[in-house]
N, C-alpha and C positions, 0 to 999 in steps of 0.2 A: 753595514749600518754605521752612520757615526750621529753619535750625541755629544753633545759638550760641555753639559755640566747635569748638576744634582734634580734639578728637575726634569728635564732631559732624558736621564735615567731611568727614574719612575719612571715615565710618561714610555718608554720603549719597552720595559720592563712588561707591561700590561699587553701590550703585541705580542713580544714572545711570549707570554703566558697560555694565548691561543694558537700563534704559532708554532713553537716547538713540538707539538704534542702531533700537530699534522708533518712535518716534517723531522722526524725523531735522527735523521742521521746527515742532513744538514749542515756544512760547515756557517757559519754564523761568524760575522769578526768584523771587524774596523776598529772603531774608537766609542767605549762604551765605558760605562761604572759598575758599580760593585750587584747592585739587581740585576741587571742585563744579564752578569757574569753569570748568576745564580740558574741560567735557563743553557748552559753551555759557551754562552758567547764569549769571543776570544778578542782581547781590544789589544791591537798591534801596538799603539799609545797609550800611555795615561791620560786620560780625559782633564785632567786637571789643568794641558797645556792647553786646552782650549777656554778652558773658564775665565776670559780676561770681558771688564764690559766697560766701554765709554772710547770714545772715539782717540781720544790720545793716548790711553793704555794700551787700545789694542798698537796704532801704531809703534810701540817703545818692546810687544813681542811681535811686530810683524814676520820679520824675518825666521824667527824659528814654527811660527804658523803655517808661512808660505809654505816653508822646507818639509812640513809635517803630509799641505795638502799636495805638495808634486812628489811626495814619496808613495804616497793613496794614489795618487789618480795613474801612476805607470803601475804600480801594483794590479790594480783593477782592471786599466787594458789591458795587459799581460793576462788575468784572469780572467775576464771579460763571465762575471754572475750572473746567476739572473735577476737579480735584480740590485740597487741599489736604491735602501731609504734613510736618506740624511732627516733626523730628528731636531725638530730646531735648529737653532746655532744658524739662520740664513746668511750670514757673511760671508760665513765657510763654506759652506753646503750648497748654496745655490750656482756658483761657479763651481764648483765639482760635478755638480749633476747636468750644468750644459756641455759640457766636455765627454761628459759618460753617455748622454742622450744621444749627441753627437757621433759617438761611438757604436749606436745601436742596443746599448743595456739599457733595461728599461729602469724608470728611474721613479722613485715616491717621495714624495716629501711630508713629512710626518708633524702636522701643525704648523697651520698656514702665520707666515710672518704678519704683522699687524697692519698689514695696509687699509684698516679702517680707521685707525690709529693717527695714521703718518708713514712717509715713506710709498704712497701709493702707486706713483708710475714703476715701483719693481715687478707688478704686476706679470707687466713687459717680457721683464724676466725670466718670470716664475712660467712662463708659456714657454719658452725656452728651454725651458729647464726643467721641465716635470710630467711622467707620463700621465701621475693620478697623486691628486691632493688627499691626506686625508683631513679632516681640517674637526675639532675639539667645539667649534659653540655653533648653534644653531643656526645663528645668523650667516655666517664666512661661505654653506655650499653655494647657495645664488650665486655671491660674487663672483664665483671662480664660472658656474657655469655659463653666466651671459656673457663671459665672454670667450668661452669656447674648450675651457680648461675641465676634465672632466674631476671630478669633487664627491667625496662621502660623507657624510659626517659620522661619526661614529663615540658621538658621546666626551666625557670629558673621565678621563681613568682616575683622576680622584674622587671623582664621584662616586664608584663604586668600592674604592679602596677605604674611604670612609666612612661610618656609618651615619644615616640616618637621624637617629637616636645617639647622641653621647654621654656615655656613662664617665659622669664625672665624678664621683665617688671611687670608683675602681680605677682612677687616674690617680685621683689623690695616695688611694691606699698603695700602690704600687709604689708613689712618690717617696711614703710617710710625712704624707701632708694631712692636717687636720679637713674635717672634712668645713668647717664652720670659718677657715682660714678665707684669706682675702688674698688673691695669688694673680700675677701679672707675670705675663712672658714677656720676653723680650728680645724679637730676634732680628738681626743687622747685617743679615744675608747670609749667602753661603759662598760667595766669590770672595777669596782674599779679599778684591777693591772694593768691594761693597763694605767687609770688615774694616778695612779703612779707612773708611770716607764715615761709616755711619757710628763707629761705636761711640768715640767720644759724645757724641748729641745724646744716641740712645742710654748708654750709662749713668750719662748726666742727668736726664731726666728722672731715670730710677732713683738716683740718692734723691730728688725733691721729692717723690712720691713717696721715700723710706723716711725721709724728715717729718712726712706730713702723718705718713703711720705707721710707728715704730713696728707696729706686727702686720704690714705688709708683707709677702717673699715675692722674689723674683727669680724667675727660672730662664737662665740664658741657654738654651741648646745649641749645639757647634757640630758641622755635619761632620771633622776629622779632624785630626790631630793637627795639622799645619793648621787650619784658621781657628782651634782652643790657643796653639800658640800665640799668633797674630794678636788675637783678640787681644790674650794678659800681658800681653808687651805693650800694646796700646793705654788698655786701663792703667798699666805704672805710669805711663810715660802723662796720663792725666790726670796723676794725682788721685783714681778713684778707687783706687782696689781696695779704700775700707768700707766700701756700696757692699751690701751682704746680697748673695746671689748663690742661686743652685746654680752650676757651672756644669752641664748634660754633655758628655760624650753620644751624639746622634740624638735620638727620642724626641725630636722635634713635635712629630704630630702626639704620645702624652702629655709633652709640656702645653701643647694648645687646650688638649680635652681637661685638663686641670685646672686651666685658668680660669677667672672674671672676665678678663681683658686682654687684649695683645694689642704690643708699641712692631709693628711690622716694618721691613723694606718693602717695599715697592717692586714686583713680581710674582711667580706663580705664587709663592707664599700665601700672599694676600687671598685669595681663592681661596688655599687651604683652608686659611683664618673661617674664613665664609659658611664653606661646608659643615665647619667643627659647628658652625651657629654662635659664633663669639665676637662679643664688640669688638673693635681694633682703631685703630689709629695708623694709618700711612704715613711714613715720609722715605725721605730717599733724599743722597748728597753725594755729588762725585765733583770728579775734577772740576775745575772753574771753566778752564777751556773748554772742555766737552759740554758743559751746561748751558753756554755760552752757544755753541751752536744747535744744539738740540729742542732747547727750547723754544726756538722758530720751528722747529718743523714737524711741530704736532698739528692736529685736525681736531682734535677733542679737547675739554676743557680736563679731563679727567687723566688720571696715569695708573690707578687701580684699578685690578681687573674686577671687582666686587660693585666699582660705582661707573664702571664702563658697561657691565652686562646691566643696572639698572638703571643706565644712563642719568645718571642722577647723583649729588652727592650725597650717596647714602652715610658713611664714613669719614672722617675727616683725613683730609691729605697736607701733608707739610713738606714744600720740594725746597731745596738747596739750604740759602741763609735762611729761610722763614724755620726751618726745623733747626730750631734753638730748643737747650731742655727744656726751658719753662715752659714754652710754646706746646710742645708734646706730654708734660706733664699736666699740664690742665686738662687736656684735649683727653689726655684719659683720665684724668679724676671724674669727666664729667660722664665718662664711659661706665665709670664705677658705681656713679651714685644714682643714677637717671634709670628709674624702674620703668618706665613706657619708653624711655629709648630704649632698652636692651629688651623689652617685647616684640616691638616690632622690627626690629631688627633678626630676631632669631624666627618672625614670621617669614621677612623679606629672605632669610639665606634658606630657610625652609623651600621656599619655591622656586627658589633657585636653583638649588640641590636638584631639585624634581626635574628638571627642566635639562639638568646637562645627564640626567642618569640613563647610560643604554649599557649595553653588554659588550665593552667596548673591545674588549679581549678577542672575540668573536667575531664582530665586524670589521675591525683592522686586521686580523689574520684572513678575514673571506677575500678581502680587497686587496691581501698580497697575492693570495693565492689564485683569483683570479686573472691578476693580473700577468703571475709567470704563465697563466694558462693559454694567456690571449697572445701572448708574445708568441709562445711553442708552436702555436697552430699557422703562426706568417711562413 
């Protein structure tokens, strides 16, 4: 298996959870995180070298990426598993898995990359490259099956790692936050470059919003020690480290169920935000060059996954120069204060929740294990 970042993680973490349990003695390995770990898996890599996102970043770690994936891929012929599922990460993963298919090991790709999105003729690709999709929203198994790819769905793993119902009280108290407090997260990814690129705007924003009320709090959670660092080198380096901020070693999803509001990056996060039932605000800022090409080559007007499944701008989205702090402190003052916006939006995530919730632990282990099963009998 390889995954290659924090969401990533999760999202594999939830497989082996049904997995493991049918397979108790299993060697398990490639390139995983710290949940995956927790189920015996062994990651030959630190996943962290794969966490790089935008077009000119990755090229600046090309080289030791390469070096990472033709150290895996003679690994794996020499090994020849039964299977092999890349988790995300399609840059990496989808050329690893044509080479491994190629090979005769059968191959899964674990959440279908966004070619509803943009990027669609990989399609191509992904026919190439994959014995069986399992694929996370409702909509994604058609795609794959009309055109000959065969596809699951098996539900969306945060959905059921989240409740329902959020007790936000019992976030507070954990916090020692008042329960009558006014509380805004603020989180700026979990890739160093996303730390990068987004803190400065996201910081910035929170001192307007602390200026506007002195008994605001803001809760910055950070998935690990390298991006808590990044972060407060960043904040010095802008002048803002007197912005008052709970500064969370991990505990991202308490800092969500505690909140009012959340100022979000742009990725799985954004979902999080959703399922938690909490207003948010999107933006997202990366390299200029990368921006510069990417920005052609979307199909949707949308880049959050909360106002792509309701096709709609349910959320406000703020991408590159437009997310300035004022811009995002407005954009959630209004989050704050708007009593029928934040109803029908805790309606809209409500059915949403409902909509991605299957037992998904169980169905992406049925469809591993199906699948070494169909392989054994050729």
């Amino acid at each position: 298996m390889v995954a290659g970042e924090t969401s990533g993680d999760l999202l594999a973490s939830r497989l082996l959870a049904g997995l493991r349990p049918e397979l108790p003695d299993a060697l398990m390995h490639g390139i995983g995180g710290p949940k995956m770990q927790e189920y015996g898996f062994v990651s030959d890599w630190p996943m962290e070298k794969l966490s790089v996102r935008g077009l000119f970043e990755v090229l600046l770690h090309y080289r030791e990426i390469s070096t990472i994936r033709k150290k895996l891929l003679a690994q794996l012929l020499r090994e020849k598993p039964n299977v092999f599922i890349g988790v995300d990460a399609p840059d990496f993963n989808l050329d690893l898995e044509v080479q491994l298919k190629r090979a005769g090991i059968p191959t899964m790709h674990y959440i279908s990359p966004s070619i509803w999105a943009w990027r669609g003729g990989r399609i191509k690709k992904i026919a190439e490259a994959v014995s069986q999709m399992l694929v996370i929203f409702p909509f994604e198994a058609e795609i794959y099956r009309k055109v000959g790819i065969p596809a699951t769905y098996v539900g969306h793993p945060l959905a059921e790692v989240i409740p329902m119902q959020v007790d936000m009280r019992a976030a507070r108290d954990e916090l020692g936050i008042e329960h009558d407090a006014t509380v805004v997260a603020v989180m700026p990814g979990s890739r160093l470059s996303e730390i990068k690129h987004n803190t400065e705007a996201f910081i910035g924003a929170a001192k307007i919003l602390c200026e506007r009320d002195p008994h605001l709090q803001i809760l910055v959670p950070m998935v690990g020690q390298r991006q808590r660092a990044e972060y407060i080198r960043l904040v010095v380096a802008a002048r803002l480290e007197g912005v008052p901020v709970l500064l969370m070693e991990g505990k991202s999803h308490l800092a969500i169920a505690a909140s009012n509001a959340v100022l979000v990056a742009s990725g799985t996060a954004t979902l999080e935000v959703a399922l938690f039932k909490k207003p948010m605000v999107i933006a997202y800022k990366m390299n200029e060059a990368s921006w510069q090409v990417l920005k052609r080559m979307g199909y949707q007007p949308w880049v959050g996954l909360p106002n792509i499944l309701a096709q709609e701008f349910l959320v406000p989205e703020f991408l590159q120069s437009a997310a300035t702090p004022k811009a995002l402190a407005d954009a959630i003052w209004q989050q704050l204060h708007d009593d029928q916006l934040q109803e029908n939006l805790k309606q809209r995530f409500t059915d949403m929740h409902q909509s991605l919730l299957r037992d998904t632990a169980h169905l992406s282990a049925q469809a591993v294990l199906d699948l070494i099963g169909s392989q054994a009998k050729k």
